[in-house]
N, C-alpha and C positions, 0 to 999 in steps of 0.2 A: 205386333206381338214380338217379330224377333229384335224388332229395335229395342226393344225392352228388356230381353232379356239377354241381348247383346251389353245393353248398354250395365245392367245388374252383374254382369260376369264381370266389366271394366271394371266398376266401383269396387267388388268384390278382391280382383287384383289388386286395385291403388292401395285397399285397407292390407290387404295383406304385407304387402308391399314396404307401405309406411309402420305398421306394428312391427315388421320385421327386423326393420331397421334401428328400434326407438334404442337410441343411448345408453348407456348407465349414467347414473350421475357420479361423476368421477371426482368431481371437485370436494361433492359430499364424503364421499367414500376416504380421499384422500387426508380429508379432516380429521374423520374419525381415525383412521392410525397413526397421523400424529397426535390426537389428542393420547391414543394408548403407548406409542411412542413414549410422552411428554410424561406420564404415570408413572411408566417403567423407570424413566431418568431421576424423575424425582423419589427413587427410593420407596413408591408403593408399597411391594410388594413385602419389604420393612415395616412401614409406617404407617400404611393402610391396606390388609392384604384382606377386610371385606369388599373396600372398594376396588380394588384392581380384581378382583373375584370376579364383581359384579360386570366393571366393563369388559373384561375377557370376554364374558358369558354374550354378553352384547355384540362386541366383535363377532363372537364364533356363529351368532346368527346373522348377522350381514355375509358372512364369507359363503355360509350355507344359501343362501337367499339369493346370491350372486351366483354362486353356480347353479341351481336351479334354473334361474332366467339362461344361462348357458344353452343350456340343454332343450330349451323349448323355440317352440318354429315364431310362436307368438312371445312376444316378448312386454313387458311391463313393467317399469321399474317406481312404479311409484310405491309400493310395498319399500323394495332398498332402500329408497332415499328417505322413509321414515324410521327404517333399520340403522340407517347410516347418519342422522340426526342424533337418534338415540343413544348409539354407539359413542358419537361426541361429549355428547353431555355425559357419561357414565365417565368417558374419560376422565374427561375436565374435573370431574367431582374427584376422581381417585389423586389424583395432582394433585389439587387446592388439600385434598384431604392429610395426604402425605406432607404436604407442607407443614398443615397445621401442628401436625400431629409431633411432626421432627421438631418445630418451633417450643412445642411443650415439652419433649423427650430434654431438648435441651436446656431449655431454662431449669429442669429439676434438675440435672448432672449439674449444672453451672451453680446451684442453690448448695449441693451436696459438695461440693468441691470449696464456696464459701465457707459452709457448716466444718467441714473439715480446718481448713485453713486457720480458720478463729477458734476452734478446739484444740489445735498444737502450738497457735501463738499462745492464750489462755495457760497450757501447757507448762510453756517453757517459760511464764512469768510466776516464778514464784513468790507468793505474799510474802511481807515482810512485817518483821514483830514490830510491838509497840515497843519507844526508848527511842533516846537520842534524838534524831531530827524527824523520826516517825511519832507524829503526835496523835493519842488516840484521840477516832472520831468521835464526832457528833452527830446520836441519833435522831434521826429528824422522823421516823415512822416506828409505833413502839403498838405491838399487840400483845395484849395480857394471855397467856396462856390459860387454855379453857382445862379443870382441876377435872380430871376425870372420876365420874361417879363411883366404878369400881373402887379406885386410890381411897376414896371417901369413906365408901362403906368398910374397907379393912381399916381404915385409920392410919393409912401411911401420910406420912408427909416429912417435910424433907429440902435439900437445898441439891439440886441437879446444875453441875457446871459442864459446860458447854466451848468447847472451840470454833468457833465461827472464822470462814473465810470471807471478808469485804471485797467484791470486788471493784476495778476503776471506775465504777458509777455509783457507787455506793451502796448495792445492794448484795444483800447474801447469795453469796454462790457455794456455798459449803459447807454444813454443822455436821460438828460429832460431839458425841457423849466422853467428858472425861471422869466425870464423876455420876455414878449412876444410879438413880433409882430406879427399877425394870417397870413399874407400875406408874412412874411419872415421866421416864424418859420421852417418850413418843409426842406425850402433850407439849412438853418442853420446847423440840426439835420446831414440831409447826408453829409455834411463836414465834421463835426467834430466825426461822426460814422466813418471814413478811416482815421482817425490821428493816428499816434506810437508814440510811449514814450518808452525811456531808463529803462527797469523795476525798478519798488523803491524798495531798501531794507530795511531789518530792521532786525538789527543783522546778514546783511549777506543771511537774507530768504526774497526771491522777495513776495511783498505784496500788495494787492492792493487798490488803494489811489480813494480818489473823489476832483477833481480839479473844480474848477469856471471859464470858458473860455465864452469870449465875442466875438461876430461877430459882424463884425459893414459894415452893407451896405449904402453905399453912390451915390446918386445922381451922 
């Protein structure tokens, strides 16, 4: 009997012993703050600040979870190193996410910076009249303008001329009213806003021209 419970006291020690000792898993742990490191670098907290949130929050329970195994006689760390998995992956995601996210931020500035670009070239190229070596174009896409039922019912009608700006592809980039009827103008405008033309050149380089086009609505 006291071999027995000689020998239950040993066991008793070795377990103690051996729990006492158990590790952390550092390799794990070390992962996960470079993956929170690797977030942070990549502008997270910018670019994705639910995910760098999220693995913070992750972190901050590994760190807790780490020092409680501190603190006790018995130690365990298979709890941490699922903490500390986890903690990785939230990283990781807050990184990829920030990437992502910057890769869009900038393609939209880069689109806006385009947008711009082509608005002050557009700008600084001004149409040029028909005459001389500017030969007026050929419409090659013609929309009748729809006669609005009010204009009908009062019995207006009438000839609405228009100044249209061609641009180098040959599409309308610009109508105004030079002559106007207030109850035809509008229908006029959308017509003549969907007409194509044959691009004009000049020396060879598509240019773009201002034509004088007239709608003439009839009873």
């Amino acid at each position: 009997m006291r071999v027995i419970v000689r020998f239950r006291a040993i066991a008793l020690g070795l377990a103690i012993t051996v729990t006492g000792c158990a590790s952390p898993p550092n390799a794990d742990v070390d992962a996960a703050k470079a993956a929170l490191d690797r977030a942070a670098t990549d502008r997270a907290g910018q670019y994705a600040a639910e995910s760098l949130k999220a693995a913070q929050d992750a972190r901050a329970a590994l760190d807790a979870e780490l020092k409680a195994q501190e603190g006790k006689w018995f130690k365990s760390y298979d709890k941490t190193k699922e903490l500390a998995v986890a903690a990785k992956a939230a990283g990781d995601k807050a990184a990829a996410d920030a990437v992502a996210s910057k890769e869009k931020a900038d393609a939209v500035a880069a689109k806006k910076k385009a947008d711009a670009a082509a608005a002050k070239a557009k700008a600084q190229m001004a149409p040029l009249r028909i005459g001389g070596q500017i030969k007026a174009p050929n419409k090659i896409k013609d929309v009748k303008p729809v006669y609005p039922a009010i204009a009908q019912s009062a019995r207006v009608a009438g000839v609405v001329t228009i100044e249209a700006t061609i641009g180098p592809d040959g599409k309308v980039i610009d109508a105004k009213v030079v002559r106007s009827i207030p109850l035809l103008d509008q229908a006029a405008l959308d017509a003549v806003r969907q007409w194509e033309y044959m691009p004009t050149l000049l020396n060879g380089v598509p240019v773009p021209v201002l034509v004088t086009v007239t709608i003439n609505f009839t009873r």
